[in-house]
RODO-645357 format. One record per residue: x, y, z of N, C-alpha, C in turn. Coordinates in pm, whole numbers, plus 50000, padded with zeros to 5 digits. Example, Ala and Ser with C-alpha at 12.3 -4.5 7.8 and 13.67 -1.06 7.14 Angstrom:
2
513194943150780512304955050780513204967050780/512854977550708513674989450714512905000350787/
***
This chain:
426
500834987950000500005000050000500875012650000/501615010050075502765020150103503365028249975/503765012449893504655014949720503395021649672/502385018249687500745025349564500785039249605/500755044449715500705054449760502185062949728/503205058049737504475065649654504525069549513/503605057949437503875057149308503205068449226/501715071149302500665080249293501025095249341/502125098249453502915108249440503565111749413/504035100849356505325110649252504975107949076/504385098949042504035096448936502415100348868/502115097948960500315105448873500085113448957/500095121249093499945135649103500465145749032/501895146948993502475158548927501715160048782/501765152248714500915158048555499425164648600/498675154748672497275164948715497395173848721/498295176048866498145187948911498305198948790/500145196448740500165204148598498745207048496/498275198948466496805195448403495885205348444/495905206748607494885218148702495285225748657/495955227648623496795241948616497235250648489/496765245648400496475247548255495515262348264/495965265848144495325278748131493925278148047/493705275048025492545269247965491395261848045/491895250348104491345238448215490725253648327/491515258748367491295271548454490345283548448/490155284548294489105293648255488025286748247/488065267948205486815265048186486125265648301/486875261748405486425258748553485855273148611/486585284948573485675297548646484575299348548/484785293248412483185296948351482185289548382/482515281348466480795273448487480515275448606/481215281748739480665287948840480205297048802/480805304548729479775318148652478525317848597/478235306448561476495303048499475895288448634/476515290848711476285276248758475045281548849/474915293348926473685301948988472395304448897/472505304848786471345306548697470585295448708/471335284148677470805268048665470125270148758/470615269848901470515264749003468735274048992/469025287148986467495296348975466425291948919/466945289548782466025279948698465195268348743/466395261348762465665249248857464605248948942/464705261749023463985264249175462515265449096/462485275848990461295280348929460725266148836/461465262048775460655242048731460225240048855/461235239848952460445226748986459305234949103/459405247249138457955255049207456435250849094/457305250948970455995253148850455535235248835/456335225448863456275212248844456305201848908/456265208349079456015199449167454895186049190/455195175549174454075163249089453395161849186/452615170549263451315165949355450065172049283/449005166249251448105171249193447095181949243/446935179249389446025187249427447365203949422/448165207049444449075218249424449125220149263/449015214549187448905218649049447715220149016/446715220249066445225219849090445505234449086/445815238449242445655249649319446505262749193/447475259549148448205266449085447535268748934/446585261148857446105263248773447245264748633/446635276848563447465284548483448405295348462/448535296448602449725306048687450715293348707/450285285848704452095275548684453265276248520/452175285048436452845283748365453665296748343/453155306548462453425318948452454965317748519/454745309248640456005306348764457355296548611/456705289848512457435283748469458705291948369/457895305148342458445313348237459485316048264/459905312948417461515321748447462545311148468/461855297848443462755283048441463715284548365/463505291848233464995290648150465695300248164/465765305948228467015319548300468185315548290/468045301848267469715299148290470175288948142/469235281148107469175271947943469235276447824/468025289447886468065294847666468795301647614/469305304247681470535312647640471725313347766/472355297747762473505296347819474545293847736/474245295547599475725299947517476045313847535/475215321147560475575337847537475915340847679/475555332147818476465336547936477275335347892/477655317147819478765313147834479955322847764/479885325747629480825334247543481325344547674/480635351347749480615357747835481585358547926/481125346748033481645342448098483285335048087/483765329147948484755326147886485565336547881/485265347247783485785358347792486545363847901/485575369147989486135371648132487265365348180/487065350648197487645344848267489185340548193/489205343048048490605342347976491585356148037/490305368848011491345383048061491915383248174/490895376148292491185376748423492595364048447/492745355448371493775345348384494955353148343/494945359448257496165368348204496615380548284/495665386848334495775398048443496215391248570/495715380248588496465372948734498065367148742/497665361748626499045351448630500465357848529/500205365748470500865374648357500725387248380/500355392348504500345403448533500095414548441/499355409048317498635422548249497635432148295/497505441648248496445451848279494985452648212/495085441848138493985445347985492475445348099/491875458948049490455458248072489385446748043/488695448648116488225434248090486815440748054/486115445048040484805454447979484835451447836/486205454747754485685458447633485825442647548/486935436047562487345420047511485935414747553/484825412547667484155406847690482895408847596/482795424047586481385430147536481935425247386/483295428247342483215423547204483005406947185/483435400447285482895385447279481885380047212/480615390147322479535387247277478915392347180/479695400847131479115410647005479805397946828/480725391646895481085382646832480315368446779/479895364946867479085353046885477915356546829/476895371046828475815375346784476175375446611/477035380846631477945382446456477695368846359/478205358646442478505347446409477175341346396/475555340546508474605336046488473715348546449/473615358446340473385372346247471735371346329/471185381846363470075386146370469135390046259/467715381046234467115380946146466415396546143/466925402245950466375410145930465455414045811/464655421945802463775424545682463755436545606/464265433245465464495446345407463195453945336/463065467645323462195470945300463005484945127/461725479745063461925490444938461315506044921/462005514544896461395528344895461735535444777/460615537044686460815541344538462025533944484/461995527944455463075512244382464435512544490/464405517444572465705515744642465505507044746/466585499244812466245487544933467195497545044/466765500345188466715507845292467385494045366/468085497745510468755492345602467555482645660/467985472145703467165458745718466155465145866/465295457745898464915458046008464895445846087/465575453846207465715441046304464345433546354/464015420346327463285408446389463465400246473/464905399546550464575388646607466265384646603/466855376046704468245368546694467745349846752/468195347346587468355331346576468785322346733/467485314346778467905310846920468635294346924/468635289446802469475277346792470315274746847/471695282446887472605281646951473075292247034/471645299547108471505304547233472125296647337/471235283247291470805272247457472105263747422/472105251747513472925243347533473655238847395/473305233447231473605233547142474975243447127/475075256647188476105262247149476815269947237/477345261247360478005258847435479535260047375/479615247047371481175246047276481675253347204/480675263647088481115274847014481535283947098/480565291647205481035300347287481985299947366/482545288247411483705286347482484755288047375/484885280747248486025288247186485895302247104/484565306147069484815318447080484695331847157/484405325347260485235336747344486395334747374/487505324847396488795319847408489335329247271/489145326547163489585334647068489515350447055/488725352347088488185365147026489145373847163/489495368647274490075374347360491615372847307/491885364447267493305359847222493815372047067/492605369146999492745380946904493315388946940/492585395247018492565409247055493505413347138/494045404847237495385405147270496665405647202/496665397347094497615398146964497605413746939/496945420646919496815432246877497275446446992/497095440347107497265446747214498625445447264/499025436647271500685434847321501815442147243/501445438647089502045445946998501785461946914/501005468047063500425480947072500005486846940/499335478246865498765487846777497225487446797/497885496546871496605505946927496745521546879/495515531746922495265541546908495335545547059/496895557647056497395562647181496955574247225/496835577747359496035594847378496645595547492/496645607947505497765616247596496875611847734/497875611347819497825602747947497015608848048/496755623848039495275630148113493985633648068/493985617947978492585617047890491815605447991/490965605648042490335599048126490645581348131/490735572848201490685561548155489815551148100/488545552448094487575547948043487625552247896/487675565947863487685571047753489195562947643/490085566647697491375557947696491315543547644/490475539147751490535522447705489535520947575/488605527847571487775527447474488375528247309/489155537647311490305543947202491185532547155/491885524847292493195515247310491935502347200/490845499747290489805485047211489595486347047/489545505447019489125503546869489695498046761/491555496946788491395491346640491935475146643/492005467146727492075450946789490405449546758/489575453346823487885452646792487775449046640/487795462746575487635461046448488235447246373/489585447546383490165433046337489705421446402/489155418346540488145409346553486945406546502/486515417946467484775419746403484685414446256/485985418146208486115417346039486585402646036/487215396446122487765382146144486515369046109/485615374946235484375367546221482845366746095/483615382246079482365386345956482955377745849/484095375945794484585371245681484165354845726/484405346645845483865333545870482565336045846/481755343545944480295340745872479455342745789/480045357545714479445361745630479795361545520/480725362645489481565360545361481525347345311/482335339045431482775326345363481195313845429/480125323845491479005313545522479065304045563/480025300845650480435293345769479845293645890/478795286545907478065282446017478685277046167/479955285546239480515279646299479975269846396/479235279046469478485272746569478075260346523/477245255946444477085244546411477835233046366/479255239846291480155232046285481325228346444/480995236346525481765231046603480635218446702/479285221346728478525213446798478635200446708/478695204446590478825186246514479835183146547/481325189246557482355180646611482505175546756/481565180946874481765174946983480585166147015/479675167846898478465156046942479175139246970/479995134146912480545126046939481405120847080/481425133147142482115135747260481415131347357/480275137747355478575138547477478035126047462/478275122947356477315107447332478085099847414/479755097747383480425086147434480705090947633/480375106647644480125109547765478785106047853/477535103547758476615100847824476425082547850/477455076047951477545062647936477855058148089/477675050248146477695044748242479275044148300/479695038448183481505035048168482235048548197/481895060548122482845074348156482085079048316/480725077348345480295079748481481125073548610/481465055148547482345051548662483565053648640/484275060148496485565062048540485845080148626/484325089048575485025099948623484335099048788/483955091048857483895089648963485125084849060/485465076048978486485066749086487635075949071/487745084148948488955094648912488915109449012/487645109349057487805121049105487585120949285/487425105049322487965101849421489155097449463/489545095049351491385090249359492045097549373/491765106249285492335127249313492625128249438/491535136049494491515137149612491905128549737/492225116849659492555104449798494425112149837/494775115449686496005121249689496205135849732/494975144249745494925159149794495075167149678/494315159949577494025172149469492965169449437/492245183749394490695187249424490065178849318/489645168549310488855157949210488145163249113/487445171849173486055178549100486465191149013/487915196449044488375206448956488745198248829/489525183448845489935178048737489145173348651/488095164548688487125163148637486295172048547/486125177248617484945189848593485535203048453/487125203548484487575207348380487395202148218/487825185948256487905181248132486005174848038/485755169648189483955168548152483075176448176/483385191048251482225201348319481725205048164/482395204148063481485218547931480875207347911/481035193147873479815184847847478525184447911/478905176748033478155182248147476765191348141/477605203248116476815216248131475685217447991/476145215147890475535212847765474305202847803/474705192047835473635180547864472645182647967/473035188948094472305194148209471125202848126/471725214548054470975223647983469895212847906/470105209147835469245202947733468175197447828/469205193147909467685182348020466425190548064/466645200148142466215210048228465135216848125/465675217147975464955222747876463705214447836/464685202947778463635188247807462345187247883/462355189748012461655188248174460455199148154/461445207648117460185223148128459065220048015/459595211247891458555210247830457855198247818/458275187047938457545176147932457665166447860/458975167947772459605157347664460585149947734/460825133947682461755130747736463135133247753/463855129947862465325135747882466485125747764/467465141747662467985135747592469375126447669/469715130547790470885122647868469995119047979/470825112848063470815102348170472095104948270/473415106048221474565109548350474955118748285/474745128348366474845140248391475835146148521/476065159748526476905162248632475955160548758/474885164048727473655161348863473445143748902/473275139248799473445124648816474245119648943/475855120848889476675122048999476555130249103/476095138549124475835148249297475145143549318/473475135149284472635131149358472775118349432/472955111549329473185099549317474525091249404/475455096649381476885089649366477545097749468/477575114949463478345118449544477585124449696/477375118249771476635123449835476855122350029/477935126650018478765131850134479555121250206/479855128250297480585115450417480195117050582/478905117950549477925113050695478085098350727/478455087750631478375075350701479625074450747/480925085150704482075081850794481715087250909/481225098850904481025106151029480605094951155/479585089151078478615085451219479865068151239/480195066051147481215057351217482175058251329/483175067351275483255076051373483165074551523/481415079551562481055083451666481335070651748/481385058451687480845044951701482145041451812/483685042151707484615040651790485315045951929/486515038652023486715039952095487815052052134/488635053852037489075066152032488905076352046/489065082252125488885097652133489305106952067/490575105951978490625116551864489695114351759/489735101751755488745092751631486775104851650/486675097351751485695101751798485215117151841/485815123751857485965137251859486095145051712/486515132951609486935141351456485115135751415/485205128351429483585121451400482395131351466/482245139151584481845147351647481745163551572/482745167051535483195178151467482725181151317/482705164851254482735165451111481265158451087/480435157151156478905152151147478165165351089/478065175551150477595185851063477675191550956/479355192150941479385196250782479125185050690/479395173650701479195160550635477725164450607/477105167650663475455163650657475595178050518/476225190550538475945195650428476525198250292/477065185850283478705177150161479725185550209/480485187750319482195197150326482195187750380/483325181250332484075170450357485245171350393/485795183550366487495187650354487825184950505/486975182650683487625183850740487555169250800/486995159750724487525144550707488615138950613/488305152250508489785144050416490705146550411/491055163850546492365169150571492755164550680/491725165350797491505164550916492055147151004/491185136850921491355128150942492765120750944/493345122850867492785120150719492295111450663/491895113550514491565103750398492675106650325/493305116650322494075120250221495625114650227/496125107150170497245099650179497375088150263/496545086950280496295074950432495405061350370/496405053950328496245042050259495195032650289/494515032150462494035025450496492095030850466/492295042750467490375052150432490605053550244/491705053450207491575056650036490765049950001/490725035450036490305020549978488255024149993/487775026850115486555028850131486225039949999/486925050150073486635065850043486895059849822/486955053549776486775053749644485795043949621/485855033849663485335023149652483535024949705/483275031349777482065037649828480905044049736/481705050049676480585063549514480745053949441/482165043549388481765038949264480755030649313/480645018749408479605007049436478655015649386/477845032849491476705041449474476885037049325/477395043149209477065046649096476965028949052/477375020149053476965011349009475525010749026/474805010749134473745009349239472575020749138/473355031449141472265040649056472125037848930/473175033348859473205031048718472005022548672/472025008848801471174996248769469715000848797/469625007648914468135013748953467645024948883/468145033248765467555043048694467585033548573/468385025248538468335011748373466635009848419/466485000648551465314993348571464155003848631/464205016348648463245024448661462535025948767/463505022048888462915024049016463305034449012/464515045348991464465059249031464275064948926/464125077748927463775086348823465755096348773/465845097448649467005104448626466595120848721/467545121748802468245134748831468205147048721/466915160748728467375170948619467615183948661/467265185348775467095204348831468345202248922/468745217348922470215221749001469605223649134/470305217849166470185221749329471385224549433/471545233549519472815243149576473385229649595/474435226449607475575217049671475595216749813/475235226249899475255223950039474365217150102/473435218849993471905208050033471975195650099/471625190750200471685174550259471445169550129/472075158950123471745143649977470435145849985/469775137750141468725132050056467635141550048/467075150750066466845165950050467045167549880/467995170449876468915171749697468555160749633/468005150649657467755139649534466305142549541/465795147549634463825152449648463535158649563/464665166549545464355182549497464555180049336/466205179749299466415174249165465505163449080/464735157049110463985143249056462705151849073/462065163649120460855168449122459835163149216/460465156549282459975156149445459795137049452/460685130349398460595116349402460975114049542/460155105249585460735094549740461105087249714/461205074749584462375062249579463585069549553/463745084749514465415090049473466095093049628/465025100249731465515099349882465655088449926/464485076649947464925065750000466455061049953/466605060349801467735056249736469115065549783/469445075849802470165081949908470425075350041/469145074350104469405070250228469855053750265/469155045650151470325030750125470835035950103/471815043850021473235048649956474085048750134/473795056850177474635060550327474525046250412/473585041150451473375026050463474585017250459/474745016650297475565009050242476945012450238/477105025950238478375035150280479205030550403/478125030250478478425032050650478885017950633/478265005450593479184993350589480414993950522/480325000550465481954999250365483005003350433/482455015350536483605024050582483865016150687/482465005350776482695007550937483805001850940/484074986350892485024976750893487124982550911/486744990850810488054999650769488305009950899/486695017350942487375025151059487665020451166/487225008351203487384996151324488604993951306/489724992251195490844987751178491815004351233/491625012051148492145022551173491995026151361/491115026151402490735028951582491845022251628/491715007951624492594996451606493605005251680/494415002551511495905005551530496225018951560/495335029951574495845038651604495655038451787/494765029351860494895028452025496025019352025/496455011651957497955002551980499215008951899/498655019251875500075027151855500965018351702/499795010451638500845006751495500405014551395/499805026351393499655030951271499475044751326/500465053851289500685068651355499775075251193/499065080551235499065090651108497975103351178/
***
């Protein structure tokens, strides 16, 4: 155990971590906390508008559909946070870590002025004594508003910031004397990098009628499909408990490389739900939070069980936050983290769960997981809520911890063990 645990620190922690630490992996990860509150809003308003008791949908009538209208706050247009949110989070990586200055106002607003470029707003021309007059605006194409154009907006806002930086480093810019306001200033510095971004994209979409957006969602449909599978669910589970068994944040790694899928598929679902059609995925990032990841209350209460008094006192301490998923002061505290003898549970625990959920949503005792719900939420609370108020998805939580609590007790009985006989210091 000893050699597994060396091999994993010096040999597969360092690339992750490197991996975490990617400039890119880093922006994706602050762009989906950045839309990750909308979901969560959205959600609240489904599932107020779709709560499955009849006599309350009775009561609510045709004002449920009024409560429903604000469900997609966060779906129909989570490509245009996203471009957004991308944006931002490229300038702000460069201003942190590269100590640039670049404003972050104008690269962002042109982002999205980019992405609109790219999906053109429908217009209608009108004739006046044989001449044709400037179009009138109707309307902007919502195809790859919603989840569909995700993937575009993440690389073009990655680009369109990168552009424009090209242009900025190598100051050709438009300069003004230094007691010209700074807003005014930066405005001057954006105009002529802007322009060469604007004309960049016009020539892709308009010129050369290049449908990006659509060409990039066809290249990652292949991605989501082989992501929506049982097999990538149990590898990014057991991967992002293994992480962390080593003291790197699981859910950053993960979430980097599978969060934009994820988020695409979540969207679609939620979209799905609101209109009563079936769900186009099944594992989802909610999947796993309801289902699979759903705290370490059964270490806790183990814990309480043993004879130890540090044991027992960390079990005391860490029962509350456990109950609202912070785990960090069992997996620092305890530890779990490098400590060969809790790794073995502490992974082995979510994958059994996700086996367990995989087989009971195949055979249709639970219902798939679709609405966001805060992360601090108790599990089984959070599987009520997400599933639209199912009791086999709580009961199924509460076997989940059940079955937990056996996995762990055996292992923490050993650990009490040797740590009252003094053979295992940690």
């Amino acid at each position: 155990m000893q050699k597994m645990t060396n091999f994993i620190e010096k040999r597969i922690a360092p690339p992750l971590i490197k991996f975490a630490n990617l400039r890119y992996v880093q922006v994706i990860q602050r762009n989906g906390l950045g839309i990750m509150s909308l979901l969560v809003i959205g959600s609240i308003f489904l599932l107020f508008a779709s709560f499955p008791i009849p006599a309350y949908l009775n009561f609510l009538g045709d004002f449920r559909w009024t409560i429903a209208a604000a469900s997609g706050v966060g779906t129909s247009f989570i490509a245009l946070y996203t471009v957004a949110t991308t944006s931002y989070a490229t300038v702000e990586w460069y201003n942190k870590n590269r100590d640039e200055k670049t404003d972050i106002m104008q690269p962002m607003i042109l982002a999205i002025a980019s992405y609109l470029l790219l999906n053109p707003a429908e217009t209608v021309s009108t004739v006046v004594k044989g001449s044709k007059t400037a179009g009138t605006f109707t309307g902007v194409p919502t195809t790859y508003m919603g989840a569909l154009g995700v993937f575009a907006a993440i690389i073009i806002g990655i680009l369109t910031v990168e552009i424009y930086r090209f242009f900025v480093r190598r100051n050709w810019t438009i300069k003004l004397p230094e007691n010209v306001p700074p807003m005014v200033a930066n405005s001057f510095t954006a105009l002529i990098p802007s322009f060469f971004v604007v004309v960049i994209w016009w020539l892709i979409g308009s010129v050369l009628k290049i449908n990006l957006p659509q060409v990039i969602a066809d290249i990652f449909k292949p991605l989501v499909a082989v992501g929506d599978t049982p097999i990538a669910m149990l590898i990014a589970t057991a991967l992002n408990r293994g992480l962390w068994s080593v003291g790197i944040h699981g859910g950053n790694i993960v979430g980097g490389v599978a969060g934009t899928f994820w988020t695409q598929m979540v969207a679609a679902n939620q979209a799905a739900f609101a209109k009563g059609t079936a769900l186009p995925y099944t594992y989802t990032s909610i999947f796993q939070d309801v289902y699979v990841m759903t705290g370490l209350v059964p270490l806790a209460l183990c814990l309480l069980l043993v004879k130890s008094k540090r044991y027992k006192g960390m079990g005391a301490l860490s029962i509350v936050p456990a109950m609202f998923n912070i785990g960090e002061p069992l997996i620092f505290g305890l530890p779990i983290m490098l400590n060969p003898l809790m790794m073995i549970p502490f992974i082995l625990s979510p994958v059994l769960m996700n086996v367990l959920a995989i087989i009971f949503v195949s055979i249709k005792w639970i219902p798939v997981p679709v609405l966001s719900v805060p992360w601090i939420t108790p599990a089984p609370i959070k599987a009520f809520l997400a599933t639209g108020g199912s009791i086999p998805a709580l009961l199924f939580v509460l076997l989940g911890w059940i079955v937990s609590f056996m996995i762990y007790y055996p292992f923490v009985r050993a650990l009490d063990s040797a740590e009252r006989s003094g053979e295992l210091a940690i």
